[in-house]
C-alpha positions in Angstrom: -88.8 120.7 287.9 -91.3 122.5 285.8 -93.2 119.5 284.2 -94.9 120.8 281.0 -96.2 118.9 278.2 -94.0 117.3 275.7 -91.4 118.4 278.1 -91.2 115.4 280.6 -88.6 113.5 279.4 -85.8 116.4 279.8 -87.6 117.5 283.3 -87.1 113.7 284.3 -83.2 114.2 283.5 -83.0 117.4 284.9 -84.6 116.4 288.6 -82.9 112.7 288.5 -78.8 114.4 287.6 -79.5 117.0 290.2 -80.7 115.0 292.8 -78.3 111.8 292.1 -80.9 109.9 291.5 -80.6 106.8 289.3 -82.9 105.8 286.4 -84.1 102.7 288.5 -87.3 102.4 290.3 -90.8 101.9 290.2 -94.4 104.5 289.3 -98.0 104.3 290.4 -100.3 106.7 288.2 -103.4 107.5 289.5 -106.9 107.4 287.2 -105.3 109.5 283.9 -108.6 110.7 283.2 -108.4 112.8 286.5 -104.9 114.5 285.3 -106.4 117.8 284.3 -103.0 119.6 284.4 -101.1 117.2 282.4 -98.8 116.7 285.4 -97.7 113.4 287.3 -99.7 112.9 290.2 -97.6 110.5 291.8 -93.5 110.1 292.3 -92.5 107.1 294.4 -89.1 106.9 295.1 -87.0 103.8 296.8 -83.6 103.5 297.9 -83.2 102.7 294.2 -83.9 105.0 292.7 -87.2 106.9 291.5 -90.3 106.9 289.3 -92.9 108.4 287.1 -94.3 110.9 284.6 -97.9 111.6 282.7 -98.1 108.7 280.1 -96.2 105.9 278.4 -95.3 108.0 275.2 -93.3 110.4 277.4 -91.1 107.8 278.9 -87.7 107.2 278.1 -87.1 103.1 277.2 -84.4 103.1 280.0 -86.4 104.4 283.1 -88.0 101.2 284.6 -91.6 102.5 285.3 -95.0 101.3 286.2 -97.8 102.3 284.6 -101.2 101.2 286.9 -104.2 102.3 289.2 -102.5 103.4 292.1 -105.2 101.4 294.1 -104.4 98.3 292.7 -100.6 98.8 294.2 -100.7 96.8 297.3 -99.8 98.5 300.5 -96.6 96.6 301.4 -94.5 99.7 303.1 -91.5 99.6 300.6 -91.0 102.8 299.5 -89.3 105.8 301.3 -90.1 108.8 299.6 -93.5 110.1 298.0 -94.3 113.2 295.9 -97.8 113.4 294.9 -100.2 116.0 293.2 -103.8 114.0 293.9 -106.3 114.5 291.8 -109.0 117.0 293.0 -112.5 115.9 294.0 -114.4 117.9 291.9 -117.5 115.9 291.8 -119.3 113.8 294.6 -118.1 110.8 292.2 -114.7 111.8 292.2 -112.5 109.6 295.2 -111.3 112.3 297.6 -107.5 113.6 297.9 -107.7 112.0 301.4 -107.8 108.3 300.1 -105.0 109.2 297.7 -102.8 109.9 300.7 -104.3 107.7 302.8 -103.6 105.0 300.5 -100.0 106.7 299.7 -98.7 106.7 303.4 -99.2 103.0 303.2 -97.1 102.4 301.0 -94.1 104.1 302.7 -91.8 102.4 305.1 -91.6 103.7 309.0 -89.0 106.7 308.6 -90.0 107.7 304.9 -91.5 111.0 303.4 -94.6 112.2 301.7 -94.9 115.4 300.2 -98.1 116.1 298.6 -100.3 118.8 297.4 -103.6 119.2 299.0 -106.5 122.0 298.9 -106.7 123.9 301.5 -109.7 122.9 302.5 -108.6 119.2 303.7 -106.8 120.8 306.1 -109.1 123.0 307.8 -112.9 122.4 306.8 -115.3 120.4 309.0 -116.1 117.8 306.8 -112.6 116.6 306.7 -112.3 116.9 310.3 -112.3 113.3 311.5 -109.7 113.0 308.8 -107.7 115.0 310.2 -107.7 113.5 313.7 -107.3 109.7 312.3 -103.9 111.2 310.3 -102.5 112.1 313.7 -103.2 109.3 315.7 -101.2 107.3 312.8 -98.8 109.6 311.1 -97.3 113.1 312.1 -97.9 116.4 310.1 -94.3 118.0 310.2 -95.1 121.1 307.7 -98.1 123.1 306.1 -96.5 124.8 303.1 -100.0 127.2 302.3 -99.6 128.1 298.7 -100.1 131.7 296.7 -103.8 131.8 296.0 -103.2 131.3 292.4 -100.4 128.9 292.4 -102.8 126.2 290.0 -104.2 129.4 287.9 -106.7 129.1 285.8 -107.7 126.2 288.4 -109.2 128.0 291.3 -108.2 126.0 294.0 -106.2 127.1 296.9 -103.6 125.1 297.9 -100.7 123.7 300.0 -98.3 121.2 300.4 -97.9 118.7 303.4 -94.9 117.0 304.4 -96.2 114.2 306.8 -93.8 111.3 308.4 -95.5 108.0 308.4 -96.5 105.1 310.5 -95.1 107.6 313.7 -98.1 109.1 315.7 -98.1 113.4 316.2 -98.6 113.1 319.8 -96.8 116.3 321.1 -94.9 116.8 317.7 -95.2 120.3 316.7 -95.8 121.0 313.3 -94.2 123.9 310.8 -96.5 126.7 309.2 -94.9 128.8 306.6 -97.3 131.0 304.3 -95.8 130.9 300.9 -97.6 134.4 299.6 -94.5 135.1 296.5 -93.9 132.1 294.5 -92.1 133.7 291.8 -94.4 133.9 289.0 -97.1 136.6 287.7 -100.1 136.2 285.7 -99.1 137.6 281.5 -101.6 136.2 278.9 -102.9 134.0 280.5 -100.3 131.9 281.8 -98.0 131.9 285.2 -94.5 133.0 284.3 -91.5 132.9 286.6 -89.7 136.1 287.0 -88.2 135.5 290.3 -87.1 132.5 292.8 -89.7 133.3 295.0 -90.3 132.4 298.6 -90.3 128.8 298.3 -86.2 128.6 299.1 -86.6 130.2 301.8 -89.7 128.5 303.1 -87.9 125.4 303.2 -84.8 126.5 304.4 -86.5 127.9 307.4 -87.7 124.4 308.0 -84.7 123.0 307.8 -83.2 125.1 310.2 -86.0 125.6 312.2 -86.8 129.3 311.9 -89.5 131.3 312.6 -90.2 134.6 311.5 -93.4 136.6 312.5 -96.3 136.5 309.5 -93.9 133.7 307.3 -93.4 130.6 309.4 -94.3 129.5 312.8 -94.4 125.8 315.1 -97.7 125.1 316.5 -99.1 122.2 318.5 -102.0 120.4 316.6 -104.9 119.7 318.8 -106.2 116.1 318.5 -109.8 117.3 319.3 
């Protein structure tokens, strides 16, 4: 779903008919002040159904939703799946992505999903380093989606998204690497238009089935040290 603003109520129909998902289930929001792209930064979905958007006004009377600090959700492991765009630590006041997924994978049951957006530098700088070790000794990395360099444009950041399985420790688990250069959309007036599907299909078909192909996707073994 393309989530502009003003547009979030049609999106939210669009994703929940094509996915068969129901209009019942519960939302955290993160911090609003920290939503710099107008965007949701968190979807929780449970076997009932699904959740969220940017802000009350949006929302559709029939689509049961929770509107809260995402910190002040207790960490009771009830949901299955989780799609979440954290808020980027811009500032050294600013909370870090990591506690937003840290916090997130809580929340999920043993056999659910998260799917998140990250910067690429919480995956491979030093300073998030014994980060990166405590996720694997608790939760698995399955896939590293790396991002086109200016998939957040006129935000800077490069990006990625993770798909990690919770509560189930990496061990030996090797983890999928697919570099998404060709999303689809070119820079025209200084927005990001979509002239084409793009790679991203294909990146997660390939998961899917498992494929590797040299310079797009790979498996590699994570080392724990």
């Amino acid at each position: 779903v393309d989530w502009k603003k003003g547009q979030y109520s049609n999106g939210f129909n669009e994703f929940s008919d094509t996915n068969n998902i129901n209009k019942s289930g519960r939302f955290i929001e993160g911090d609003n002040t920290y939503d710099s792209l107008s965007a949701p930064s968190f979807i929780y979905l449970d076997k009932n159904g699904w959740v969220q958007l940017d802000k009350p006004s949006h929302y559709q009377k029939d689509y049961n939703i929770i509107f809260q600090d995402c910190f002040e959700y207790p960490e009771e492991k009830q949901f299955t799946k989780v799609l979440m765009n954290p808020p980027f630590q811009t500032d050294s006041d600013d909370l870090p992505e990591t506690d937003f997924i840290d916090h997130a994978l809580n929340c999920l049951d043993v056999g659910g999903k998260l799917l998140s957006v990250v910067p690429i530098s919480v995956l491979c700088e030093a300073k998030h380093k014994t980060w990166r070790e405590n996720l694997i000794k608790k939760h698995t990395i399955e896939a590293v989606f790396s991002l086109p360099d200016e998939a957040f444009y006129p935000i800077g950041t490069i990006t990625a998204l993770v798909l990690l399985k919770p509560h189930i420790s990496q061990n030996n688990a090797k983890t999928f690497f697919c570099r998404v250069s060709d999303d689809g959309f070119i820079k025209k007036k200084g927005k990001r238009i979509q002239i084409k599907e793009g790679q991203l299909p294909k990146a997660f078909a390939f998961f899917k089935s498992k494929k590797e192909e040299p310079t797009f996707s790979c498996y590699k073994t994570l080392k724990t040290k």
